[in-house]
C-alpha positions in Angstrom: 6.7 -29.5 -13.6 6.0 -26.6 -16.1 2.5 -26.4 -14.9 3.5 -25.9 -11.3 5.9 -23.5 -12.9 3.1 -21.6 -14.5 1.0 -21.4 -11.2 4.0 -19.9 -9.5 4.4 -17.2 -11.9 0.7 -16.2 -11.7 0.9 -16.3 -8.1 3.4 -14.4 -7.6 1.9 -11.9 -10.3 -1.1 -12.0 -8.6 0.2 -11.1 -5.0 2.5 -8.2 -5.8 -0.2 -6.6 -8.8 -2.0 -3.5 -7.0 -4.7 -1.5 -9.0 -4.9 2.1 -8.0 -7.8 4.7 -7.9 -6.9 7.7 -10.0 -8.4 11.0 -10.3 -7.3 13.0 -13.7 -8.6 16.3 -14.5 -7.9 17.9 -17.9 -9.2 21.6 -18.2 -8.5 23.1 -21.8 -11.2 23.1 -24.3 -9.0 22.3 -27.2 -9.2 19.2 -29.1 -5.6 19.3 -29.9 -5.1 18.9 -26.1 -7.7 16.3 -25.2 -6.3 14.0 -28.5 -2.6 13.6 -26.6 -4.2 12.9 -23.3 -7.2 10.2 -24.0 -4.7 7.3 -24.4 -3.6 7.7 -21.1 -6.8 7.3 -19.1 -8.4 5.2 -21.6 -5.3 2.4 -21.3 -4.6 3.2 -17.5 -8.7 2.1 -17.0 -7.9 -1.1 -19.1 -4.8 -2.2 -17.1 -7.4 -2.5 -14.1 -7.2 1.1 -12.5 -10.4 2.9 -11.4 -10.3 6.2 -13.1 -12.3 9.3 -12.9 -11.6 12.2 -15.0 -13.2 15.5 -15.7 -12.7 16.6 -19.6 -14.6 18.6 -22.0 -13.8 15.3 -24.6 -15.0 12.0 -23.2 -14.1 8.8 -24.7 -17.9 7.8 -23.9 -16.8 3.7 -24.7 -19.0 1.9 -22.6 -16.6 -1.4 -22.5 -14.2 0.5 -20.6 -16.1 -0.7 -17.5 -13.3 1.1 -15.2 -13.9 4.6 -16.1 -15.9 7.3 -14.9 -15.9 10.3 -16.8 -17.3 13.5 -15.8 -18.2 15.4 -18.7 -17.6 19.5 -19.1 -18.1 19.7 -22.7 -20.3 22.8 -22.0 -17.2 25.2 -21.2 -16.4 25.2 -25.4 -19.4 27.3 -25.2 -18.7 29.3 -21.7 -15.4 30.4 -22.1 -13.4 31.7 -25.2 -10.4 33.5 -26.4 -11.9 36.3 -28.0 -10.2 38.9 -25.4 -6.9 38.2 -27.6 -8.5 39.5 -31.0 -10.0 42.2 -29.3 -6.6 43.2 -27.6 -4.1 42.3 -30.4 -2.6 45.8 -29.9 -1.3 44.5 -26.3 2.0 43.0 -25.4 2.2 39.4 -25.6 3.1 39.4 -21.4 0.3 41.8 -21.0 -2.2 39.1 -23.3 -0.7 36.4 -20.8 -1.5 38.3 -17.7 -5.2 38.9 -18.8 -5.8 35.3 -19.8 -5.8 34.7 -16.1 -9.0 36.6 -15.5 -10.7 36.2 -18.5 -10.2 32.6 -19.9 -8.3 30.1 -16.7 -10.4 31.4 -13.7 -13.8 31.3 -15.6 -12.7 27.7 -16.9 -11.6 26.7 -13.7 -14.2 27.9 -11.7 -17.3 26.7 -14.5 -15.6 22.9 -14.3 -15.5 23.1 -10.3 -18.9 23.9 -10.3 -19.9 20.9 -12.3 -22.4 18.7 -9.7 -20.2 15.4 -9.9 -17.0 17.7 -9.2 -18.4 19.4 -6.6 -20.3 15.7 -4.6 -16.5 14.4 -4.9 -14.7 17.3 -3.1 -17.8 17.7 -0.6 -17.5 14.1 0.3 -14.9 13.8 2.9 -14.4 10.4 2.9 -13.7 10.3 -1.3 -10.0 8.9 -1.4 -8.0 8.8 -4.7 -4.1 7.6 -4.6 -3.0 9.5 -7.3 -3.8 12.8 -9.3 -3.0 13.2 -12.9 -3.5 16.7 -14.7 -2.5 18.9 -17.5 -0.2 21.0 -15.9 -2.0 24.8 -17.7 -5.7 26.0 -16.8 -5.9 23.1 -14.0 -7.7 23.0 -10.1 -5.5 19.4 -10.1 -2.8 21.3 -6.7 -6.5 21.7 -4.8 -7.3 18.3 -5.5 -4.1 16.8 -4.5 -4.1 18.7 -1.4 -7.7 17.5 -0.3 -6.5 13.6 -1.6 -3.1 14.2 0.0 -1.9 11.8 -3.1 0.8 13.0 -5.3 0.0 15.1 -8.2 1.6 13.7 -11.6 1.3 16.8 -14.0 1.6 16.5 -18.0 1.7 18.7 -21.0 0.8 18.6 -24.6 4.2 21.1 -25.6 6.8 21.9 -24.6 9.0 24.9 -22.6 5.8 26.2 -20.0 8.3 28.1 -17.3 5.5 27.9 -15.0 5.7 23.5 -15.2 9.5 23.8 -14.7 9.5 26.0 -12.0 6.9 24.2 -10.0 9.5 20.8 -9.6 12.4 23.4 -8.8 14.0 23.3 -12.4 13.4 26.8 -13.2 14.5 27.3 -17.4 16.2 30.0 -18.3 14.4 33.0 -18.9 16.3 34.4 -22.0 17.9 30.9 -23.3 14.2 29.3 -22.9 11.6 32.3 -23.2 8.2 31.3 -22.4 6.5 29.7 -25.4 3.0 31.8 -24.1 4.9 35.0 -25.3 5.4 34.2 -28.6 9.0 35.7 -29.0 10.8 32.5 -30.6 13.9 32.3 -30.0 15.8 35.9 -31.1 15.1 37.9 -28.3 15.9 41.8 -28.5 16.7 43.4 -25.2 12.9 44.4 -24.5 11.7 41.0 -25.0 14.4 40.0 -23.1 13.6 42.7 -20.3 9.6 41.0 -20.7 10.8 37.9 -20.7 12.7 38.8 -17.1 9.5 40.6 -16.0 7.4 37.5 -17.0 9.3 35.0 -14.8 9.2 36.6 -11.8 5.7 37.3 -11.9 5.6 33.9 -12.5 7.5 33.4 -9.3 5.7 35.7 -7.3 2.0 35.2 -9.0 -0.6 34.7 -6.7 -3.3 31.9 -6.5 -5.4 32.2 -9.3 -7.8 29.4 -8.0 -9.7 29.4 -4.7 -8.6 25.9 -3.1 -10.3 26.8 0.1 -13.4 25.2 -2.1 -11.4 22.0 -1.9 -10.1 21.8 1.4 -11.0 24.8 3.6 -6.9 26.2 3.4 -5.0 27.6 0.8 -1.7 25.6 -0.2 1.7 27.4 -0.3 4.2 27.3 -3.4 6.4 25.2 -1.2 3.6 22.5 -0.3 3.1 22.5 -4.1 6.2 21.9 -5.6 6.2 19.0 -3.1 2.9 17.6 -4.8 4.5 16.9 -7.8 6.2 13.7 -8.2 6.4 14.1 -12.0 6.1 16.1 -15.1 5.8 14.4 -18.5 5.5 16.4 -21.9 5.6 16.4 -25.6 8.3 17.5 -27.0 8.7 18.3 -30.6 12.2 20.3 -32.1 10.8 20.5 -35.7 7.6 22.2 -34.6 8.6 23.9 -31.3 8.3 27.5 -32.1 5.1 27.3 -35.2 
């Protein structure tokens, strides 16, 4: 009787468990990022999902038989921050605004350009169900749009305005100030004045990536925000403004 029992179970286990193929892209060429983020495609591949993800850190463990990683390693040496020693002078909003130009759309564009990046979104019959990315310095709305699968975003900190106002729970621009700027948490009325001037260039900022690369369209704010099924982060009080 307990043996019949037992077959049940794993039948019904076995009927109702669905694998899924999962496309995760994470962009910064920071160690500190990659560390919070390999667990999660390393133990999704061992629960049975096919995943393939472009990072600049791959696991490169050849028992995880379910994993394809595309490896962009090469941006540490094609991009860098240097623009923010050479223009320490600058506002912290103004340091923000020219990260755009000279250290996301380089990174960005360098990874799309990667040959196993660019076969998958010339392939129009590639198919993933879902889309997993760190939610800064990240292609991962163009992809979603081409996969039409949901885009799952995550974040190694905490308090990004950009994340929150992309699943319409915009923070508060003076009682949250955007972690990028660097004001903590006393704000004098400039900062405060910044901080106002941030946001809605945040609100209003235009595409920095080219998705007609992915898909031949570009994708609004609204369809983005619809993307996004969720938002995970790390959040840490004692170290939240080091």
């Amino acid at each position: 009787m307990f043996a019949m029992f037992r077959l049940l179970c794993f039948s019904i286990i076995v009927a109702v468990a669905n694998s899924a193929n999962i496309f995760a892209i994470f962009s910064v060429p920071s160690i500190s990022h990659q560390l919070v983020f390999q667990p999660i495609w390393r133990e999704l591949s061992l629960r049975g999902h096919k995943v393939t993800v472009v990072t600049p850190n791959p696991l490169n463990d050849p028992t995880l038989t379910n994993l394809t990683e595309i490896d962009v390693s090469y941006v540490y040496g094609t991009v860098s921050l240097q623009f923010l020693i050479d223009n320490s002078n600058l506002m912290p909003d103004q340091l923000v605004s020219m990260s755009v130009d000279h250290y996301v759309k380089p990174l960005i564009e360098s990874q799309l350009n990667h040959s196993d990046v660019m076969k998958i979104l010339k392939d129009n019959n590639s198919h993933f169900d879902l889309v997993i990315s760190e939610m800064i310095c990240s292609p991962a709305f163009g992809f979603a749009y081409k996969f039409n699968a949901p885009l799952v975003g995550m974040l190694s900190f905490s308090d990004l305005s950009a994340a929150f106002l992309a699943i319409g729970n915009p923070l508060h621009p003076i009682l949250n100030p955007d972690m990028l700027l660097g004001y903590g948490k006393q704000l004098s009325f400039w900062q405060r004045v910044c901080q106002h001037i941030h946001r809605s260039a945040t609100f209003y900022e235009r595409d920095i990536c080219k998705i007609r690369r992915t898909k031949g369209a570009m994708v609004t704010k609204k369809e983005k925000r619809r993307m996004i099924g969720n938002i995970f982060r790390l959040q840490g009080l004692i170290v939240r403004y080091i």
